[in-house]
Structures are given as structure tokens and as C-alpha cells.
C-alpha positions as CSV (number, residue, x, y, z in Angstrom):
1,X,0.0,0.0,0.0
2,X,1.3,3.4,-0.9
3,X,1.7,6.4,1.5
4,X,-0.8,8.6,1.8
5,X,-0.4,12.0,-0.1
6,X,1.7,14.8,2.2
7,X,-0.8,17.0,3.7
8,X,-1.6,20.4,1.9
9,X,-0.5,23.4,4.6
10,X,-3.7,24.9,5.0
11,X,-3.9,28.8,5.8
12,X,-5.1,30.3,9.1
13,X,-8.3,31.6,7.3
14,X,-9.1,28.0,5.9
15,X,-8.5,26.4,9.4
16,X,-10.9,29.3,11.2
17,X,-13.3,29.5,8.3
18,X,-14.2,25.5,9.2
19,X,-14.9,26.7,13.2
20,X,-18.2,28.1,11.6
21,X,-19.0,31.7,14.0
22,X,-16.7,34.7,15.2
23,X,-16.8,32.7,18.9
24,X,-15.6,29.7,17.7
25,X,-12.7,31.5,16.1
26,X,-12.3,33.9,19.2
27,X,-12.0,30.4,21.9
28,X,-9.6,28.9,18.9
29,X,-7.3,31.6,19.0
30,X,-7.4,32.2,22.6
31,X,-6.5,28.8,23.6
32,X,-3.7,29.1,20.6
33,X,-2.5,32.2,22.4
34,X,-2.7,30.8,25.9
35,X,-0.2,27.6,24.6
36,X,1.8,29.4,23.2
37,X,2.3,31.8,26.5
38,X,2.6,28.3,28.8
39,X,4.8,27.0,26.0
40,X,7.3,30.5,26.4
41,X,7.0,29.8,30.0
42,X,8.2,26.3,29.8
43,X,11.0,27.5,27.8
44,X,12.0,30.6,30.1
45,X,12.2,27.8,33.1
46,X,14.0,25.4,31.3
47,X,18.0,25.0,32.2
48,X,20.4,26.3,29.6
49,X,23.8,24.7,30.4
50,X,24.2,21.1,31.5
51,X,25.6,21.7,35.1
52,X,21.8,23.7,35.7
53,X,20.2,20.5,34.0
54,X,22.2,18.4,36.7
55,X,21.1,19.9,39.1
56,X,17.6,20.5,38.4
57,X,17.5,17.4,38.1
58,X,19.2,16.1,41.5
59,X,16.4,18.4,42.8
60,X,13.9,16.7,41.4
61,X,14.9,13.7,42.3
62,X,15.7,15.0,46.1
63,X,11.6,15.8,45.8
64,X,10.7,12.8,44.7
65,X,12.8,10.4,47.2
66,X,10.8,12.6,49.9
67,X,7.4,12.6,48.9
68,X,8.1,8.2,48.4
69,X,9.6,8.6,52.0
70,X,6.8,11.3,53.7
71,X,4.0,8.5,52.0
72,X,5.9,5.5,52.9
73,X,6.7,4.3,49.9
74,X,10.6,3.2,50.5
């Protein structure tokens, strides 16, 4: 069986012209916006070198040992 066909790109106004009325398109592009801000966010919080990864990580990891610990999982 052959692949399917690559997808066409399709424009913003083809995408928002399917969501039907103006508040469909509104909620559409709000929750767009509102990724993309949690998605910048992410970003901003995310370690740049790997010695911050490290210890993020160790951190983490710290956390997790004593929530398992304070629940008496280990």
C-alpha cells in the first residue's frame, strides 16, 4: 500500500473559516495564544547549560525520594 499524499499546509483563514462563527474563532485563538504563553514559559524555566540540568535534576529527584519517603513508599 502506498503512502498517503503529504498533507496540503492549510492557511489560518481555511483552518478558522471551518470553526463556523466569530466565537468559535475567538476560543480557537485564545486557547492558541494561551499555549503558546505556557509554552514561552516552559522555555524561560528550562535549564540552559548542562551543570543547571544536573542539578535540576538532583532536585527533582531529592523531591521525589521525599514525597516516596513522607508517604511510605521506600
Amino acid at each position: 500500500m502506498p503512502p498517503p499524499p503529504p498533507r496540503k499546509p492549510q492557511s489560518c483563514v481555511e483552518i478558522l473559516s471551518r470553526l463556523g462563527t466569530k466565537a468559535n474563532w475567538d476560543d480557537y485563538l485564545a486557547r492558541i495564544a494561551a499555549a503558546a504563553e505556557e509554552e514561552t514559559a516552559t522555555a524561560a524555566d528550562t535549564p540552559k547549560t548542562a551543570e543547571e540540568r544536573d542539578a535540576q535534576e538532583t532536585s527533582e529527584a531529592s523531591q521525589i525520594a521525599e514525597l516516596r519517603r513522607r508517604l511510605g513508599l521506600d
